[in-house]
N, C-alpha and C positions, 0 to 999 in steps of 0.2 A: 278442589284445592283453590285458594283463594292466590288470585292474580296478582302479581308486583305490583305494585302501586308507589304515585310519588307522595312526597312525604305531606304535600295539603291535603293528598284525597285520603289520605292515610287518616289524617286531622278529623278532615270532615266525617268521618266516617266512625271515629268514637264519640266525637261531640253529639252527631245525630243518635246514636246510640243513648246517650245518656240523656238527651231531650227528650226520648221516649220512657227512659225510666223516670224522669221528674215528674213528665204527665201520666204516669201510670199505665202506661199502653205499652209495656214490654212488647217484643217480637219472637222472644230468645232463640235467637235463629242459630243455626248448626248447631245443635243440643239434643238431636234424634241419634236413632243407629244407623241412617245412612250414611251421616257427617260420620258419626266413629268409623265406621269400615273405610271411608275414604280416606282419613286422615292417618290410617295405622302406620300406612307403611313410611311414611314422612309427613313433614309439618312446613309451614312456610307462613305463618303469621304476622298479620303486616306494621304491629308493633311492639316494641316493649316496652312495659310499663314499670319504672322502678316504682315501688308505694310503700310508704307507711305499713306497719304490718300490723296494725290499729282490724281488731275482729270486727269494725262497722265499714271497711274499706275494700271491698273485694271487686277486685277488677272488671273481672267479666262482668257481674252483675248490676253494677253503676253505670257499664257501658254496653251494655245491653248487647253482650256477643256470648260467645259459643267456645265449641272444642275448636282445639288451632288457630283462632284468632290472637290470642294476645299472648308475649311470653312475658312470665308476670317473675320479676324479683320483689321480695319486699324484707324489707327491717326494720326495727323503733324507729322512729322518726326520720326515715329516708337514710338511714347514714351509711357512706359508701367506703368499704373495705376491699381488699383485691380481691374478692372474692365475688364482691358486688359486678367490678368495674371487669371482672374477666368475664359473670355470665350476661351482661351488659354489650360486651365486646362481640359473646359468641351469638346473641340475637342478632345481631348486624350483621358480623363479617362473616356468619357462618349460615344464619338463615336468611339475611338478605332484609331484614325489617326496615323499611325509610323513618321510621318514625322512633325516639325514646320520648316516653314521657315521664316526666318525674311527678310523682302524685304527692301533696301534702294535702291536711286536712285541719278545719281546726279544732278547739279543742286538744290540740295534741299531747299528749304525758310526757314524752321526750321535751320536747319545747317548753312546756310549763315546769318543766323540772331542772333546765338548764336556765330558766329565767329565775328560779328559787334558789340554785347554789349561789347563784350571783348576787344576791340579794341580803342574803344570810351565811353562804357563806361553805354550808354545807354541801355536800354530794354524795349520792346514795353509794352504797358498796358492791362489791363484786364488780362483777362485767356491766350491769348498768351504768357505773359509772364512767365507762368509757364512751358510751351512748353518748352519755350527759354531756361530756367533754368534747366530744363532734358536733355536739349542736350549739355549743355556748360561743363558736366564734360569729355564727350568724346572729344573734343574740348581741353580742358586742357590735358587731357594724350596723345593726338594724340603730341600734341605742345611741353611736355617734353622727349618722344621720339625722337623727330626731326624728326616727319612726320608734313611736315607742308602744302604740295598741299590740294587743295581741293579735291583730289580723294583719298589720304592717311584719311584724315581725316575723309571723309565717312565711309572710310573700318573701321577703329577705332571704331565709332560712330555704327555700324553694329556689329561688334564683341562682341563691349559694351553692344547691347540689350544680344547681345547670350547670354554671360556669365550671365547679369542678370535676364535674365529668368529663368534661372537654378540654380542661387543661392537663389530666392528669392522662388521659387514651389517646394516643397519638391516632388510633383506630377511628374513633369516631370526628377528631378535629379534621382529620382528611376527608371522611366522606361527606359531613358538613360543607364543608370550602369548596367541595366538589359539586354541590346541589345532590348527592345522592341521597342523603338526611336532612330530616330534620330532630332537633330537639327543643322540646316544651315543658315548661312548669305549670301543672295545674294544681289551683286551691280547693277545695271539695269542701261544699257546708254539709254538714251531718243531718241541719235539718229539715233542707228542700234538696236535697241532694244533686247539689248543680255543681259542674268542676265550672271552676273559674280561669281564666287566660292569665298568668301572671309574665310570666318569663317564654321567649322563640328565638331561637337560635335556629336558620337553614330553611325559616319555612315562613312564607308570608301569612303568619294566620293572628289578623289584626284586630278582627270583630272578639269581643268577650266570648267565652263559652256560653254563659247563658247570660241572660239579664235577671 
């Protein structure tokens, strides 16, 4: 079972993860059957990773972990519903995680599609469009800043869940203030597969993820 940990070594411990999948030297450690039989009877994974639910995005495998290391939420473009923000709450206060990380990525369809209603005018129908509508206030603040690239406005868009994960769970604002969490925004290039540092909240982790 993997040990509590505070929320840098938590850090350090997916970023190294994922320097080994940039350099192509996986480890895919706890991915046997002894890891399965030990982790049946409970789990205690030492993060959660909210992500983009983008089919090039898969947690474990970016961060080069296994069974019961990461409790992984994902949605279009990170967007946080109470249903996000309950099983967000219950990796923390229930399994003890020091670390959330909020994963964006770019290229994102959510994001590029809240940047085109705005543009034009348009918004897709059904429930996408609700998506759409969750992402377009970051979109709007990235814009009156004058970030206006598509990689500024990811990071925007990343920072924006941060902060609103933290204003909206009173769960997670305590154990941050507390040093018992940390929260982070990472950016993910699709095509060297590095998370980038964007946004820390609770956790001194200053260097980039990768260069």
């Amino acid at each position: 079972m993997t040990e509590t940990r505070t929320p840098r070594d938590a850090f350090d411990l997916l970023i190294a993860g994922n320097q080994r999948f940039i350099a192509g030297t996986p480890e895919h450690p706890n991915q046997d059957a002894v890891r399965r039989t030990q982790i049946a009877p409970s789990q205690q994974p030492f993060a959660v990773v909210f992500g983009c639910s983008d089919s090039r995005l898969a947690a474990e495998i970016i961060f080069d972990r296994g069974l019961g290391d990461l409790f992984v939420v994902r949605t279009a473009g990170h967007v946080a519903g109470t249903e996000v923000l309950g099983s967000i709450e219950f990796g923390v206060s229930v399994l003890n995680a020091p670390l959330v990380v909020v994963l964006g990525h770019d290229s994102c369809g959510a994001v590029a599609a809240a940047c085109s209603a705005l543009e034009n005018g348009q918004t897709p129908g059904g429930f996408v469009r609700d998506v759409v509508e969750r992402v377009t206030p970051s979109v709007l603040a990235a814009r009156a800043a004058g970030r206006d690239t598509a990689e500024e406005i990811l990071a925007e868009h990343i920072e924006h869940t941060v902060d609103l994960l933290l204003e909206r769970s009173r769960v997670l604002a305590e154990r941050v203030a507390d040093g018992r969490l940390g929260v982070v925004g990472l950016s993910y290039r699709l095509a060297d597969g590095s998370a980038q540092l964007v946004a820390a909240r609770g956790v001194d982790a200053a260097a980039p993820a990768a260069s």
